[in-house]
LOPARO-778368 format. One record per atom (N, C-alpha, C): chain; atom name; x, y, z. Coordinates in steps of 0.001 Angstrom, whole numbers. Layout:
N
+-------+-------+---------+---------+---------+
! zamar ! torlo !    east !   north !      up !
+-------+-------+---------+---------+---------+
!     A !    CA !       X !       Y !       Z !
...
+-------+-------+---------+---------+---------+
***
This chain:
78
+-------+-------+---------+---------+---------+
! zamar ! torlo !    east !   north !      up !
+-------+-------+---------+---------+---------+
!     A !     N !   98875 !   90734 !   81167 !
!     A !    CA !   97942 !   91237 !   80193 !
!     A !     C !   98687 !   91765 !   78978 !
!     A !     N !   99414 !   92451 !   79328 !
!     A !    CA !  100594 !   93041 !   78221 !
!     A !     C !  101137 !   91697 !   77404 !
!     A !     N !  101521 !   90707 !   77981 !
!     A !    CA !  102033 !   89961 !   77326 !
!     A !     C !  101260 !   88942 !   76507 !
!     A !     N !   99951 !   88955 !   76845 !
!     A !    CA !   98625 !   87921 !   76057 !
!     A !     C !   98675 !   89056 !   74862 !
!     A !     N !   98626 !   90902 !   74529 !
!     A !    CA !   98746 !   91662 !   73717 !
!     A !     C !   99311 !   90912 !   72620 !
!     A !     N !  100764 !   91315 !   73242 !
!     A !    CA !  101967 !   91495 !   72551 !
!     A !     C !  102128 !   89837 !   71598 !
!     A !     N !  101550 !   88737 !   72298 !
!     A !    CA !  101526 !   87154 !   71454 !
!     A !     C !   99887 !   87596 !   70541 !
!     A !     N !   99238 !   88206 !   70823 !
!     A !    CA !   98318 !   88126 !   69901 !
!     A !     C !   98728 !   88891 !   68802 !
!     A !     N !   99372 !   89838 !   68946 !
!     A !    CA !   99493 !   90998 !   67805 !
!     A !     C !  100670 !   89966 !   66652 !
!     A !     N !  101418 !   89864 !   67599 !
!     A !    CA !  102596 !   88904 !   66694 !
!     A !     C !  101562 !   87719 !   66113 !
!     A !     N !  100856 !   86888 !   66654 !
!     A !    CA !  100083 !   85981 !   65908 !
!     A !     C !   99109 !   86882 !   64649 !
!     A !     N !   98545 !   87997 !   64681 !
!     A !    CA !   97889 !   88342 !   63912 !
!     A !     C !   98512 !   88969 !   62795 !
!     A !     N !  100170 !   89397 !   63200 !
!     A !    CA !  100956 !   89453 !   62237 !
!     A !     C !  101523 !   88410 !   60984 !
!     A !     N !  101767 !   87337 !   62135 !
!     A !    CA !  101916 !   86309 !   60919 !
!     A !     C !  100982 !   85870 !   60523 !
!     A !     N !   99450 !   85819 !   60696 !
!     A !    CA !   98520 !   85617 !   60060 !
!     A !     C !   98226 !   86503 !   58670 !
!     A !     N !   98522 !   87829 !   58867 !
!     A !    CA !   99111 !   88621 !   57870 !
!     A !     C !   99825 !   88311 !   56673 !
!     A !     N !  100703 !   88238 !   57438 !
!     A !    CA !  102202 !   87789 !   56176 !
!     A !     C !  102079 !   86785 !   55702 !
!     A !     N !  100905 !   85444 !   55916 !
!     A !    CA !  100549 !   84798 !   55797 !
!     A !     C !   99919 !   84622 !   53948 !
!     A !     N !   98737 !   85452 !   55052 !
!     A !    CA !   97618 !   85921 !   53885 !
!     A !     C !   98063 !   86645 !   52229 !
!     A !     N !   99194 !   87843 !   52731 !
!     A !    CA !   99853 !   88411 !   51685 !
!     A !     C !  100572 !   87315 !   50964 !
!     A !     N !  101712 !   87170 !   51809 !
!     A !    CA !  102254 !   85635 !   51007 !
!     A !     C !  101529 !   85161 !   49673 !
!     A !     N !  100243 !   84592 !   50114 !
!     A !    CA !   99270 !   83694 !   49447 !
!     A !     C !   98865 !   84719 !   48131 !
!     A !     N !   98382 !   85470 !   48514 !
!     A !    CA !   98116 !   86272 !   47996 !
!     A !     C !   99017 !   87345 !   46628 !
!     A !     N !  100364 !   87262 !   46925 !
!     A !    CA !  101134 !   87182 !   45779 !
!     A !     C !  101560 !   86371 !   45208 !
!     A !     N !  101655 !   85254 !   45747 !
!     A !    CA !  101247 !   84023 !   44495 !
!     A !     C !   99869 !   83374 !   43947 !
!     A !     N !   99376 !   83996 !   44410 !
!     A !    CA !   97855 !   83951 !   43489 !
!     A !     C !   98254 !   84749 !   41960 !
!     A !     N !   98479 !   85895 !   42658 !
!     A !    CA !   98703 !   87023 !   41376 !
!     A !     C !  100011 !   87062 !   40757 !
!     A !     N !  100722 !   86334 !   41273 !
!     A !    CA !  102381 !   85668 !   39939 !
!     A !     C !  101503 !   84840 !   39004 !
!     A !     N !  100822 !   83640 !   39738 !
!     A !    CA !   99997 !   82800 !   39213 !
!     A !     C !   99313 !   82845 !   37953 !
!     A !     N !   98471 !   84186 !   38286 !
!     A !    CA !   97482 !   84790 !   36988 !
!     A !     C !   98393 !   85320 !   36616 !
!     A !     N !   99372 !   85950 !   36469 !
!     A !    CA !  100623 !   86814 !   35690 !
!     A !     C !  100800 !   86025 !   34872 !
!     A !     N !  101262 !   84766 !   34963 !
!     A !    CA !  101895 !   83718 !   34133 !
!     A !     C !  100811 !   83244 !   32952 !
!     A !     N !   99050 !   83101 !   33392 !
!     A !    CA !   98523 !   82399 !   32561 !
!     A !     C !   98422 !   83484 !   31777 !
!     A !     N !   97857 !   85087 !   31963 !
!     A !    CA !   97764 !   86441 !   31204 !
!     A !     C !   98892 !   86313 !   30316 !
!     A !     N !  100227 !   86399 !   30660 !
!     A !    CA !  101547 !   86216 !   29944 !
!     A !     C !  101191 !   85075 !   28544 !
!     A !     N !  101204 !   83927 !   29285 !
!     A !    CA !  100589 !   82858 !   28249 !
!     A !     C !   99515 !   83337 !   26793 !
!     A !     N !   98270 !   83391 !   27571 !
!     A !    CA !   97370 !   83883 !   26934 !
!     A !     C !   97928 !   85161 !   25634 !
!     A !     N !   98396 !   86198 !   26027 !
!     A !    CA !   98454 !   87258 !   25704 !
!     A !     C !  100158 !   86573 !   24319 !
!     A !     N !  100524 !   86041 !   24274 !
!     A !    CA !  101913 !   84919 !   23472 !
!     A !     C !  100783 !   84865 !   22561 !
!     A !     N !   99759 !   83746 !   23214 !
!     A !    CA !   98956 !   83257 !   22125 !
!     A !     C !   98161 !   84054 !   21013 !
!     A !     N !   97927 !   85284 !   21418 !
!     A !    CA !   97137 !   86405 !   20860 !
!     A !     C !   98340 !   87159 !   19929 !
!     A !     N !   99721 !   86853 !   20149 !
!     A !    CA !  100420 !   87628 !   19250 !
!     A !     C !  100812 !   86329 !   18304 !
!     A !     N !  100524 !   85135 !   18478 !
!     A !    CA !  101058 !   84384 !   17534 !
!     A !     C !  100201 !   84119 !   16580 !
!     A !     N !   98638 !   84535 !   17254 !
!     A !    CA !   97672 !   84323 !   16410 !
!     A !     C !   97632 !   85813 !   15143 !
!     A !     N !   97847 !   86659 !   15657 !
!     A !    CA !   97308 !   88030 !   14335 !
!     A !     C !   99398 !   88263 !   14005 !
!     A !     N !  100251 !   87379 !   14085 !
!     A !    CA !  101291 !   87802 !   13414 !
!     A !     C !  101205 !   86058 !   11730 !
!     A !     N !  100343 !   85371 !   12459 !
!     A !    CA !   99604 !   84544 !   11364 !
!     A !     C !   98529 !   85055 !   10353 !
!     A !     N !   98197 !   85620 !   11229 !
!     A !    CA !   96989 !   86795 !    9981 !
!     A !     C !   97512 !   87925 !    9352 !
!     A !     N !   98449 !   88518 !    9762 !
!     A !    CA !   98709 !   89735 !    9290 !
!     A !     C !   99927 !   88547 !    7936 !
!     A !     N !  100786 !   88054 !    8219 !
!     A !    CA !  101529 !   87159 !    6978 !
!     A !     C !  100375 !   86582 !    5989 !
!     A !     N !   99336 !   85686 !    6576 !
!     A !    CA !   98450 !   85637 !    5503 !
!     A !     C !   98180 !   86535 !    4300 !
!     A !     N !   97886 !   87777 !    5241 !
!     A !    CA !   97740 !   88877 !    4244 !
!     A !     C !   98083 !   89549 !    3620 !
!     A !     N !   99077 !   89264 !    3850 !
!     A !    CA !  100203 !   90260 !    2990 !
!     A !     C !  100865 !   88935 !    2341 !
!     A !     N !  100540 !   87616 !    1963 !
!     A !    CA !  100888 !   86308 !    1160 !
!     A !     C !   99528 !   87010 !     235 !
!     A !     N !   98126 !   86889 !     490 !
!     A !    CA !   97193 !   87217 !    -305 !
!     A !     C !   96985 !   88643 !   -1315 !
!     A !     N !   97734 !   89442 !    -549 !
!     A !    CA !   97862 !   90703 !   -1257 !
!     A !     C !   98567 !   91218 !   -2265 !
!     A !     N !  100104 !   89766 !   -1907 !
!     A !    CA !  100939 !   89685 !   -3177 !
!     A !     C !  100561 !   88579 !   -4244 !
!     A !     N !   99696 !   87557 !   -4185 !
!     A !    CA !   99426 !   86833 !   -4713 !
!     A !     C !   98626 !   87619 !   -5820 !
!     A !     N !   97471 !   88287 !   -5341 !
!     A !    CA !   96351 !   89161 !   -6256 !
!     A !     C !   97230 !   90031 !   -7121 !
!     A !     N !   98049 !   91002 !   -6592 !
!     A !    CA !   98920 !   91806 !   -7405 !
!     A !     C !   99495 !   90955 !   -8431 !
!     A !     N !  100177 !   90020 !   -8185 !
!     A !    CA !  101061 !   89216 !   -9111 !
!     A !     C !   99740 !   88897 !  -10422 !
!     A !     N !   98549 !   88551 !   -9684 !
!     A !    CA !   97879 !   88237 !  -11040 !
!     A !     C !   96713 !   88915 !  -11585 !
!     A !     N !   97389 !   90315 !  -10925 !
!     A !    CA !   96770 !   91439 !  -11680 !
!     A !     C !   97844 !   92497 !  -12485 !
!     A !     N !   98895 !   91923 !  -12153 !
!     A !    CA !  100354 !   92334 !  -13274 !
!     A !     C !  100227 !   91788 !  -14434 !
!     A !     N !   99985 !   90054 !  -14033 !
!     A !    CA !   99934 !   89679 !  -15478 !
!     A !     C !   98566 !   90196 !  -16416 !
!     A !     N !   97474 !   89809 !  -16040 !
!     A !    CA !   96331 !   90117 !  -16620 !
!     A !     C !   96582 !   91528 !  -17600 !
!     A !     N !   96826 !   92648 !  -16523 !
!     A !    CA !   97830 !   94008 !  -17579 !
!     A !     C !   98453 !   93582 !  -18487 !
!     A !     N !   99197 !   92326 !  -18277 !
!     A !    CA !  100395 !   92620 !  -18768 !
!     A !     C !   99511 !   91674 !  -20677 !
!     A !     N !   99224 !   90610 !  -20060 !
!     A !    CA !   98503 !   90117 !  -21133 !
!     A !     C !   97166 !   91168 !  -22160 !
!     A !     N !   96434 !   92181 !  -21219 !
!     A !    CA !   95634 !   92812 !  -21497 !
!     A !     C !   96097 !   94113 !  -22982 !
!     A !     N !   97567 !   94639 !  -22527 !
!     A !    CA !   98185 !   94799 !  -23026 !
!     A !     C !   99144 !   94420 !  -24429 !
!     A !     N !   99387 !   93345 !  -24242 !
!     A !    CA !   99949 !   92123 !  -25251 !
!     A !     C !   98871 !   92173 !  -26683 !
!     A !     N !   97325 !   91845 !  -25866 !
!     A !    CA !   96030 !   91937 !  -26822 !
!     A !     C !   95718 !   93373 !  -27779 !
!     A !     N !   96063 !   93960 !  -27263 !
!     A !    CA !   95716 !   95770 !  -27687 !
!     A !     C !   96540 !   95753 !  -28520 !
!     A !     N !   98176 !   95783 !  -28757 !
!     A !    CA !   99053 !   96006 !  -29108 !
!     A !     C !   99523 !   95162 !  -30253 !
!     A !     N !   98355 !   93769 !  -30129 !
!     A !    CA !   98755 !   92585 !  -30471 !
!     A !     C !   98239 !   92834 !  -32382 !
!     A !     N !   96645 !   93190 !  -31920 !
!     A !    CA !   95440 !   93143 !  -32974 !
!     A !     C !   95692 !   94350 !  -33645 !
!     A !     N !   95576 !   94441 !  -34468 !
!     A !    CA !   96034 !   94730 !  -36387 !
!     A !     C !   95008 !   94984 !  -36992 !
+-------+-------+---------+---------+---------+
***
């Protein structure tokens, strides 16, 4: 009787270690696509944030000149 125990417990053990096993590669698994995913989300707003700061110097640049011409006019007329 002891010994039908002692093979069941060991079988329900490796049924165990089994299960865990599986079970941390499930969740490496999703680690990797989250990892992925989460790349994609920084490659996407380090594209937006350069956009914007391309658009922010663009406007400045042609709101220097506009001054600068606005200026030119004032200074110009007599």
């Amino acid at each position: 009787m002891d010994i039908e125990l002692e093979a069941e417990g060991e079988a329900s053990g490796a049924s165990l270690r089994a299960a865990l096993g599986a079970w941390q590669n499930e969740l490496r698994e999703r680690e990797g696509r989250l990892e992925a995913k989460l790349d994609g989300f920084k490659a996407d707003i380090m594209r937006r944030v350069f956009l914007l700061i391309l658009g922010t110097l663009i406007l400045n640049i042609v709101v220097i000149f506009g001054v600068i011409f606005g200026l030119v006019n004032l200074v110009g007329s007599d």
